[in-house]
C-alpha positions in Angstrom: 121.9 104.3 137.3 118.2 103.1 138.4 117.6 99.2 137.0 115.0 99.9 134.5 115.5 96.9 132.2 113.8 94.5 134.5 110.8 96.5 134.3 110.8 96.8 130.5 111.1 92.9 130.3 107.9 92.5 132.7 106.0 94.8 130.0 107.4 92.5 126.8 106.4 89.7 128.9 103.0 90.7 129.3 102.4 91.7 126.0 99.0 90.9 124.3 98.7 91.1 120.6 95.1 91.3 120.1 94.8 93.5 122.4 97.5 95.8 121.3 95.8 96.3 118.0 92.9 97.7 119.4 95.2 100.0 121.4 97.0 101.5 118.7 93.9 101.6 116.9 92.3 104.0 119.4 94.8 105.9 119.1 94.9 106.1 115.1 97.7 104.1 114.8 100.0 106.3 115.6 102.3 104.2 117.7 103.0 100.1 118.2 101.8 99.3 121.8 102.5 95.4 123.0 98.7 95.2 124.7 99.4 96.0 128.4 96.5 97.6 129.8 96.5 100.3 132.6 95.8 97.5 135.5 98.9 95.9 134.4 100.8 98.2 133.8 100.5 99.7 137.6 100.6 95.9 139.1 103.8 95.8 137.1 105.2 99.4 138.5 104.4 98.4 141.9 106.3 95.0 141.6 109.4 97.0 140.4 109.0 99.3 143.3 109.0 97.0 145.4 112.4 95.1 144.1 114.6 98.4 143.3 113.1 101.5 145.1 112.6 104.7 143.1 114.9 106.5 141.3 116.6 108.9 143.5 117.6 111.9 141.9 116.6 114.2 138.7 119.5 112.4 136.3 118.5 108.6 137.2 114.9 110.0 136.3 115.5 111.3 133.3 118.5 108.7 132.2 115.5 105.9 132.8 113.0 107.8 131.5 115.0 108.5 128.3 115.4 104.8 127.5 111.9 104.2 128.3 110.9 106.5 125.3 113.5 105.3 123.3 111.9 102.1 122.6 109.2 101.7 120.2 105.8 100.4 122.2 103.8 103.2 123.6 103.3 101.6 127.2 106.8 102.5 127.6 106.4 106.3 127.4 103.8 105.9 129.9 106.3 104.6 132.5 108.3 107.6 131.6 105.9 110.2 131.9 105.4 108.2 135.4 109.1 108.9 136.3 108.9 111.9 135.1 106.0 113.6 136.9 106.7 111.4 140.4 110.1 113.0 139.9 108.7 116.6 140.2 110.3 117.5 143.7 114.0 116.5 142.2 113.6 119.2 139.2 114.6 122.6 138.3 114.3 125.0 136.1 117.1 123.9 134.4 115.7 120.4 133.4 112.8 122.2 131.9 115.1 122.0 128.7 115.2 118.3 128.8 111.5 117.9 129.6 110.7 119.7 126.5 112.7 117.0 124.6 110.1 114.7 125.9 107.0 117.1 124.5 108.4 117.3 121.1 109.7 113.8 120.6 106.5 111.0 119.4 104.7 113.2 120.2 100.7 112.9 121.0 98.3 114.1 123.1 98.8 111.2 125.4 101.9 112.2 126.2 101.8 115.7 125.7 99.2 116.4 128.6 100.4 115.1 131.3 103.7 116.0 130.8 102.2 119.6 130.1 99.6 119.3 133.2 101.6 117.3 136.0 105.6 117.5 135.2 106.2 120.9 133.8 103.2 122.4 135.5 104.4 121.1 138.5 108.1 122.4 137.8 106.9 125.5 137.3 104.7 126.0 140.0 107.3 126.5 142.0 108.9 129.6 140.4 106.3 131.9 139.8 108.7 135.0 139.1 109.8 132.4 135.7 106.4 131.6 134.4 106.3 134.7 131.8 109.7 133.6 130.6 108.2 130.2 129.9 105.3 131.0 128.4 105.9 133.1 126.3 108.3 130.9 124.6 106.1 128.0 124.4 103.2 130.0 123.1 105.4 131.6 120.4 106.8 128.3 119.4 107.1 126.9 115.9 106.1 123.9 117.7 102.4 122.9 117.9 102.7 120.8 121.3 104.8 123.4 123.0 101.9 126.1 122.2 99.6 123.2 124.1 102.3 122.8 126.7 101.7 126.9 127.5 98.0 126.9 127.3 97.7 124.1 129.5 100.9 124.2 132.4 98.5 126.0 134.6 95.6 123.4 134.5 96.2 122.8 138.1 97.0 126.1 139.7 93.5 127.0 140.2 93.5 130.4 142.1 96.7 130.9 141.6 96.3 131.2 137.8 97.6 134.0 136.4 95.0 135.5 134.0 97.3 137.2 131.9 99.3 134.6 131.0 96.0 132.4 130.2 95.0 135.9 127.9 97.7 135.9 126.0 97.9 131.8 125.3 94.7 132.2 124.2 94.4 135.5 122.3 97.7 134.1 120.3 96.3 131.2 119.3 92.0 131.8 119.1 92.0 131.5 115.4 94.1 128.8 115.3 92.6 125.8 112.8 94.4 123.7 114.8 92.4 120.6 116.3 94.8 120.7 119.6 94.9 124.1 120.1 91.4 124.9 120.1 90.3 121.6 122.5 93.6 123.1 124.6 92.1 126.7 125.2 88.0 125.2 126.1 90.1 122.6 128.0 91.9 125.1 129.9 89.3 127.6 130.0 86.6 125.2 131.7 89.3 124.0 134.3 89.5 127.6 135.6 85.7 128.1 135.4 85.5 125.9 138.1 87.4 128.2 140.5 86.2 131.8 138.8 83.4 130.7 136.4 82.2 134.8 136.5 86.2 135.5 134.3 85.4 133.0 131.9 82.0 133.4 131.0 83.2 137.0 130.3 85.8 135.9 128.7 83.9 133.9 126.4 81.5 136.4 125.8 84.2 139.5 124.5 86.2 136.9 122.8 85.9 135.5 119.1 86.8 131.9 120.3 86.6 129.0 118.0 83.1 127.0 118.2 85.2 124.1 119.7 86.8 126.3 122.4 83.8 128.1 123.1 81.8 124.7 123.4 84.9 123.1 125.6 85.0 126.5 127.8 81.4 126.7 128.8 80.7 122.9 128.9 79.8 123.6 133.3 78.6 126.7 133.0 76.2 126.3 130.7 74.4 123.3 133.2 74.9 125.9 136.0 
């Protein structure tokens, strides 16, 4: 399996305690992080990369990335996502399963959108006749961050966004009190705005969105 341990004991080597208070305090304490700051964190990727390759196949990627999230500082579930979404060209549909896991395990909206965004969007980009399948599940989840994960796996697909599917994430979850869910469908809705701003501002318009979504959606369009 790919060496990741070398790469984790870079990271505990580098680790800053002052700074990662303030780390986990931006993010509301939710997680420990040992202080390694974006910069470092790449310089420290790169030196691995350099020493031991990539992982070379969809089970060293998730076997590494599985251990990475296993452990308790919150740098290492960035390497992961890393793995994960640099890994995109080695997956299937049938490792959506196990990407989930990753979605609904810590989970926060650090993780949860890029894993969303870049790994399963970019899965899924690639079986188009699947996507209704998908989606609907996610959006009829008991599970809050899968509902994010099928608002938001098209964030990317620009014109080849299919509408419906965007309809009915949204029109299931409008109302929604939830915090996520309503920055997920402005999010969502001004990312498509900038390819067909004419479908959402009348979407907007002949939809009872939430005041956040509505604010999020027409954040471009109203400086147009």
């Amino acid at each position: 399996m790919y060496p990741i341990e070398p790469l984790i004991d870079s990271f505990r080597a580098s680790a800053d305690p002052d700074r990662a208070s303030a780390m986990s305090a931006y993010m509301r304490d939710q997680f420990p992080f040992l202080g390694v700051p974006q910069p470092v964190r790449k310089l420290l990727i790169k030196e691995h990369t350099q020493l031991y390759g990539k992982p070379q196949s969809a089970e060293e990627i998730l076997h590494a990335a599985q251990h990475l999230w296993n452990l308790e500082e919150r740098e290492f579930a960035y390497v992961a996502m890393g793995l994960l979404e640099g890994g995109v060209k080695f997956f299937n549909l049938a490792h959506i399963h196990r990407i989930e896991q990753f979605i609904v395990t810590r989970s926060w909206w650090d993780t949860v959108d890029g894993l969303a965004t870049c790994t399963v969007g970019g899965v899924m980009k690639r079986y188009p006749e699947a996507w209704a399948e998908y989606a609907d599940r996610w959006i009829h989840s008991d599970q809050m961050w899968l509902n994010r994960t099928g608002i938001l796996f098209q964030l990317k697909y620009k014109a080849q966004t299919n509408t419906d599917l965007l309809h009915l994430a949204i029109h299931t979850h409008m109302a929604s009190t939830e915090f996520f869910l309503q920055k997920a469908i402005g999010w969502a809705l001004r990312e498509y705005a900038k390819k067909n701003p004419e479908w959402v501002r009348e979407y907007v318009e002949q939809h009872a969105l939430m005041p956040l979504s509505r604010r999020e959606a027409l954040k471009r369009l109203e400086s147009r």
